[in-house]
C-alpha positions as CSV (number, residue, x, y, z in Angstrom):
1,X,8.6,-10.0,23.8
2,X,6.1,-10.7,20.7
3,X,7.6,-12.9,17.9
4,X,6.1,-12.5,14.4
5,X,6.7,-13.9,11.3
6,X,6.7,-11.6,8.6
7,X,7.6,-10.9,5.1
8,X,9.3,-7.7,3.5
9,X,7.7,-6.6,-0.2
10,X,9.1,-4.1,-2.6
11,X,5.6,-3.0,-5.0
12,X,7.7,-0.4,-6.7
13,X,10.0,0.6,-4.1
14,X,6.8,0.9,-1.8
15,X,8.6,-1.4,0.9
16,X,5.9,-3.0,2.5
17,X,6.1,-5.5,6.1
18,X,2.8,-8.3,6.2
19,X,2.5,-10.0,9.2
20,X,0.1,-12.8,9.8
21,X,-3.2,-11.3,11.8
22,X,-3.5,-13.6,14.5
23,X,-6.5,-11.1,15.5
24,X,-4.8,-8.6,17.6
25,X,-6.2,-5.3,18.1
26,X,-5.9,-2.2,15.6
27,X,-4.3,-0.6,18.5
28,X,-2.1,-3.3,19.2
29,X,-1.1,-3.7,15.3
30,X,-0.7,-0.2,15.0
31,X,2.3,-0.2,17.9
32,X,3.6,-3.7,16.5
33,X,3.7,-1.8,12.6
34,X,5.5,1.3,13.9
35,X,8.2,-1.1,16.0
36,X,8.8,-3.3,12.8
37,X,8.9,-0.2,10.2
38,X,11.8,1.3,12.2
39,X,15.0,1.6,10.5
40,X,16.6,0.1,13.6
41,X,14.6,-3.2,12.9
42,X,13.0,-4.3,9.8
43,X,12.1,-0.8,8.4
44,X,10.0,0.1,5.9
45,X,7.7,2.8,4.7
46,X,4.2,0.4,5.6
47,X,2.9,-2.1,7.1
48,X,-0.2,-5.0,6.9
49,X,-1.8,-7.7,8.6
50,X,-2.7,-10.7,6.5
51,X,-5.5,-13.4,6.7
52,X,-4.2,-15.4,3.6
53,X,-6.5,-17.8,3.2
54,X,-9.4,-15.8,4.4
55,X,-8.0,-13.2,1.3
56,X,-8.0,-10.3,4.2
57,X,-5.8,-7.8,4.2
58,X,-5.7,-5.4,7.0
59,X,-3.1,-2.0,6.9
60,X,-1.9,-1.0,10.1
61,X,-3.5,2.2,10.7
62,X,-7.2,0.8,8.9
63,X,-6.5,2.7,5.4
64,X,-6.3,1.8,2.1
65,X,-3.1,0.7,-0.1
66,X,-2.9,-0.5,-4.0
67,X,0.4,-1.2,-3.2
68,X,-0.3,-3.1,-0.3
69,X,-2.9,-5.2,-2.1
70,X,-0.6,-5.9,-5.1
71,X,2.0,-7.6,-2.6
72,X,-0.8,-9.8,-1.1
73,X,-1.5,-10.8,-4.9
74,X,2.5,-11.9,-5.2
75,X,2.0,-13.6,-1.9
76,X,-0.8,-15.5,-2.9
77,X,1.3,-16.6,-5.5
78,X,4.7,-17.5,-3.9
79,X,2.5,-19.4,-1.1
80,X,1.0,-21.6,-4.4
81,X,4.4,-21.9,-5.7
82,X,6.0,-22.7,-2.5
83,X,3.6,-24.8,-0.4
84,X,6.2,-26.1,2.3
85,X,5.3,-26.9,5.7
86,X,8.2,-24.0,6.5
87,X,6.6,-21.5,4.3
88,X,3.1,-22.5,5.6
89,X,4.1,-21.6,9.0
90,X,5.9,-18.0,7.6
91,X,2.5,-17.1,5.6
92,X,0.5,-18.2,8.5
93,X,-1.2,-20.8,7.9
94,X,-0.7,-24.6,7.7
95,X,0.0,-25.9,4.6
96,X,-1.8,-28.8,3.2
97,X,-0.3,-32.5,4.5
98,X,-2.0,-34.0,1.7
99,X,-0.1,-32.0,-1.0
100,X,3.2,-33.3,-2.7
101,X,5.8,-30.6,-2.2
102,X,8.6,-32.6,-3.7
103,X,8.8,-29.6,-6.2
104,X,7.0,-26.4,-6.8
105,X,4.5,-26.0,-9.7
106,X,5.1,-23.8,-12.5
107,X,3.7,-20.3,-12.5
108,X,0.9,-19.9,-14.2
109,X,0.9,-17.4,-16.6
110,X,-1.8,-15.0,-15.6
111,X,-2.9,-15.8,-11.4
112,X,-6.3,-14.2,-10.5
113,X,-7.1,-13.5,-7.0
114,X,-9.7,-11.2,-4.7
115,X,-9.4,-10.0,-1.6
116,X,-10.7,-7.5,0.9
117,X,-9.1,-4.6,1.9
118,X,-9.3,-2.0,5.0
119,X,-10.6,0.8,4.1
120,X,-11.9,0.1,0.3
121,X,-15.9,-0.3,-0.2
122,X,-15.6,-3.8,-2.5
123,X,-12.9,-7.0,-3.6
124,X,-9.9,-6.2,-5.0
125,X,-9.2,-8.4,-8.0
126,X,-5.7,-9.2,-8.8
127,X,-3.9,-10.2,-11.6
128,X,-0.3,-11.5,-11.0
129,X,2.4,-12.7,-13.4
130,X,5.7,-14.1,-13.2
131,X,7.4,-15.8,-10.6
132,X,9.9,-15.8,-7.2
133,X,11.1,-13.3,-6.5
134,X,9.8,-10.6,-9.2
135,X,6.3,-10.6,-10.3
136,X,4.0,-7.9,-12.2
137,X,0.6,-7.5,-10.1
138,X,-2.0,-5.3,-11.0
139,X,-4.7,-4.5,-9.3
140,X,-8.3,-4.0,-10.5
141,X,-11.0,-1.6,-8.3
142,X,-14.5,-0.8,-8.6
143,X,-14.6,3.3,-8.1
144,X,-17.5,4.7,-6.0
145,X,-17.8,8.3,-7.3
146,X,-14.3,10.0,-6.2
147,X,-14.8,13.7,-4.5
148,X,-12.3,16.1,-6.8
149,X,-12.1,19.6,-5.2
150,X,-9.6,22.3,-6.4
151,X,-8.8,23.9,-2.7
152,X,-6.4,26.2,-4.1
153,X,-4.3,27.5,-7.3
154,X,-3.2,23.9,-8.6
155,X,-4.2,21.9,-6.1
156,X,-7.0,19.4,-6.0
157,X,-8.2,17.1,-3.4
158,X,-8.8,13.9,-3.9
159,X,-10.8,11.6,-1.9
160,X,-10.9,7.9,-2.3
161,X,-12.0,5.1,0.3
162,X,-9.7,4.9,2.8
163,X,-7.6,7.5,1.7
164,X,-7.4,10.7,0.2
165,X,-4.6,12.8,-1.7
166,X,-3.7,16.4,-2.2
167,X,-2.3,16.7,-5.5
168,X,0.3,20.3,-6.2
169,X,1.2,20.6,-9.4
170,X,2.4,23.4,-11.7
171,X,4.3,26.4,-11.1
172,X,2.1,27.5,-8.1
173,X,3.7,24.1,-6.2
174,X,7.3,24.0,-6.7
175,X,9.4,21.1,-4.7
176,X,10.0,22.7,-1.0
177,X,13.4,22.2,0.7
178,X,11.6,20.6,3.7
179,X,8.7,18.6,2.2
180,X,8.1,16.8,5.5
181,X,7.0,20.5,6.7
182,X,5.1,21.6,4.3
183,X,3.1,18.7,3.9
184,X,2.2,19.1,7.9
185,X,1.1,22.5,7.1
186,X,-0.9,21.4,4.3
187,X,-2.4,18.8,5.8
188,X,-3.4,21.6,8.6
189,X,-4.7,24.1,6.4
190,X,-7.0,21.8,4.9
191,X,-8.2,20.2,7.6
192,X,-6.9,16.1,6.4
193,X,-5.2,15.3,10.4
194,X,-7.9,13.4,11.0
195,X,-8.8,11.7,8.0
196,X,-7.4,7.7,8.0
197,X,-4.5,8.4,5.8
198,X,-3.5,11.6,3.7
199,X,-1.3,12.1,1.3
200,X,0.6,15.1,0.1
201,X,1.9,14.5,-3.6
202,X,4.5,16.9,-5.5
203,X,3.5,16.0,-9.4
204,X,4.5,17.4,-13.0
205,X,4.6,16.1,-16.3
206,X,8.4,16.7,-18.0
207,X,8.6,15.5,-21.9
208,X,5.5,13.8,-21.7
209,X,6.4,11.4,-18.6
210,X,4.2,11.7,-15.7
211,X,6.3,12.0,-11.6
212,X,5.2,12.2,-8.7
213,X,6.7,12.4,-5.5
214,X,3.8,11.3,-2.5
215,X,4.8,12.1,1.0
216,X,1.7,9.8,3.1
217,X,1.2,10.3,6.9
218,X,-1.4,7.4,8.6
219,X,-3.2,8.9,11.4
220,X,-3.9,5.8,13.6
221,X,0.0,3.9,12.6
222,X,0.9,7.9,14.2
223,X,3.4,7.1,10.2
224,X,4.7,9.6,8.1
225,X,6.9,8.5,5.3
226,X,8.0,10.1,2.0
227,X,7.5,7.4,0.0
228,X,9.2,5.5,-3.1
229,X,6.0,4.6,-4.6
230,X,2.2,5.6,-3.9
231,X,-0.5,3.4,-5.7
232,X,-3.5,5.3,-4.7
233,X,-1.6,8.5,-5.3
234,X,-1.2,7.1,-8.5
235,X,-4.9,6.9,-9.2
236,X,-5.5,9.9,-7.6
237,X,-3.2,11.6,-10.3
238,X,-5.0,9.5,-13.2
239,X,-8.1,10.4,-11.8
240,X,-7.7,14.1,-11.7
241,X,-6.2,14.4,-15.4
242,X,-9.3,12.2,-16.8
243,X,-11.4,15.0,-15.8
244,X,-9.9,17.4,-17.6
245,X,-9.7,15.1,-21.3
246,X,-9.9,12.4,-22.3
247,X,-7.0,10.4,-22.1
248,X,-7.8,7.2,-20.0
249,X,-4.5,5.3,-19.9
250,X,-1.3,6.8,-17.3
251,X,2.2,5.8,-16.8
252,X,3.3,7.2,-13.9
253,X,7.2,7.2,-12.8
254,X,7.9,6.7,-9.2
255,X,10.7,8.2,-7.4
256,X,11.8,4.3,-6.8
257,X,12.5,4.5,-10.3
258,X,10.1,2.6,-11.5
259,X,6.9,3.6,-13.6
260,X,3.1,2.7,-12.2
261,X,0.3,1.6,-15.0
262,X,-3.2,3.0,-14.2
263,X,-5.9,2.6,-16.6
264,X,-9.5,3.6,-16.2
265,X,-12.3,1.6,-18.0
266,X,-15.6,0.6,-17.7
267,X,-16.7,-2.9,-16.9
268,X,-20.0,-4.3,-17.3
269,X,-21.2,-1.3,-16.1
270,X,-19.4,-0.5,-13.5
271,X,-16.1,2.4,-13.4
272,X,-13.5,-0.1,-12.5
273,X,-9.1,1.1,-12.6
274,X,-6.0,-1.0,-12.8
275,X,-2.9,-0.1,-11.1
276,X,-0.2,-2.4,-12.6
277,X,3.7,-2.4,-11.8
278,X,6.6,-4.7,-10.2
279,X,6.3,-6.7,-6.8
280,X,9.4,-7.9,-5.2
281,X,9.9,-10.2,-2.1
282,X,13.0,-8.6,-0.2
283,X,13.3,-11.0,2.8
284,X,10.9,-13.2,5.1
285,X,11.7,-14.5,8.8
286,X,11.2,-13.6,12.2
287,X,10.9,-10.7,14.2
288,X,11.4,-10.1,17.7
289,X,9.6,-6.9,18.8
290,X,10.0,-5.6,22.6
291,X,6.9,-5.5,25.2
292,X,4.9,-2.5,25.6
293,X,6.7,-0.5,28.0
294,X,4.4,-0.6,32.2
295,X,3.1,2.2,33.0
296,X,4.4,3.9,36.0
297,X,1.9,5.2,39.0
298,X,2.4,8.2,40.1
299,X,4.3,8.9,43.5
300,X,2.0,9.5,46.4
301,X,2.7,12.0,48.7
């Protein structure tokens, strides 16, 4: 029965499990993510595998997540703020002997880290405020040149590294009763099953505020979870309405109830977007997860 230490992260309602990766196998992290995210144990709508002093982050099924990322960012900075031998061992890593731990620095005011991500083409750089147990994180991406299709009446597809979007909005895509089912038999009838992660995302724009609701499946994690928060969805969304003017600068409200910050700019050269918003820490311990279950031979005759 594997033991893991783990912590539980909130980016936006995005609940989010990171376990140290202790270099098990994408398969094997896969079935560990999908035991963990169950309601009946930690739950949870995702989950990651962290090398935190490496600056690695690894998402269960291989894809891509802003959210994701922006956790790692408060991690890094509750691991600096807290650098016990106890929470060494919880983040995965030793702490340092050598430090004083006697009390906890003082947040800085602006923390910037980079780290790589499954499934993105280049560092994320993160910018993290604030302090245990609420920070604002936002992070910063270099965009390759994003694929925008229009499939159908008010509907684009999206592709981004790692993971792409369908985006339904307008009067063409009103909210279905089952949205579960008809993202399945979106995701069929344009052909996303096997793409790494897909996403099905319900948007409108109601007194000038921006919603979304993103339901995300993960092919290899076998996860489908309508979710509280989406930061690539987010993007997406940004990215498709830059097209189309010239507005640059989106607040995006989640149906956690809180709003996402993208902004698209150019830096030295380079497209680059922020995704900004609240990160949370919910709870950190240990899980017990059960063994993977023989398999049986079958019955001569």
């Amino acid at each position: 029965m594997p033991a893991l230490t783990f912590s539980k992260w909130s980016p936006g309602g995005n609940t989010t499990l990171l376990f140290p990766d202790s270099g098990q196998r994408p398969a094997e992290q896969a079935r560990l993510a999908a035991l963990a995210l169950d309601p009946a144990m930690l739950g949870g709508e995702q989950a990651g595998f962290v090398q935190l002093a490496q600056g690695k982050l690894r998402m269960a099924g291989g894809e891509f997540c802003v959210n994701a990322s922006r956790a790692v960012g408060a991690m890094l900075a509750y691991a600096a703020q807290n650098s016990s031998p106890e929470q060494g061992i919880l983040n995965g890593f030793a702490a340092d002997p050598t430090q004083n731990t006697s009390s906890a620095p003082p947040p800085c005011p602006v923390r910037i880290d980079e780290i790589q991500v499954s499934g993105w083409h280049s560092p994320v750089r993160l910018h993290t405020r604030g302090a245990a147990p609420l920070w604002q994180v936002e992070a910063l991406l270099r965009l390759p040149a994003c694929s925008i299709t229009t499939v159908e009446e008010g509907a684009q597809l999206v592709r981004l590294p790692g993971i792409c979007h369908l985006l339904l909005g307008g009067p063409a895509h009103p909210l279905p009763e089952d949205c579960y089912a008809a993202a399945a038999q979106l995701r069929q009838r344009h052909n996303l099953e096997n793409e790494p992660a897909a996403g099905v995302i319900w948007w409108r724009e109601c007194q000038g505020q921006l919603e979304m609701l993103p339901l995300v499946h993960v092919r290899d994690a076998d996860t489908t979870f309508l979710e509280n928060a989406c930061g690539s969805g987010a993007l997406a969304l940004a990215l498709r309405l830059s097209r189309s003017g010239t507005r640059r600068a989106f607040s995006i409200m989640q149906p956690g109830g809180s709003a996402l910050e993208v902004r698209l700019f150019s830096e030295n050269g380079a497209e680059m977007a922020g995704v900004d918003g609240p990160v949370a820490l919910v709870a950190r311990g240990k899980i017990w997860l059960p063994d993977p279950e023989p398999r049986t031979r079958p019955c001569r005759a």
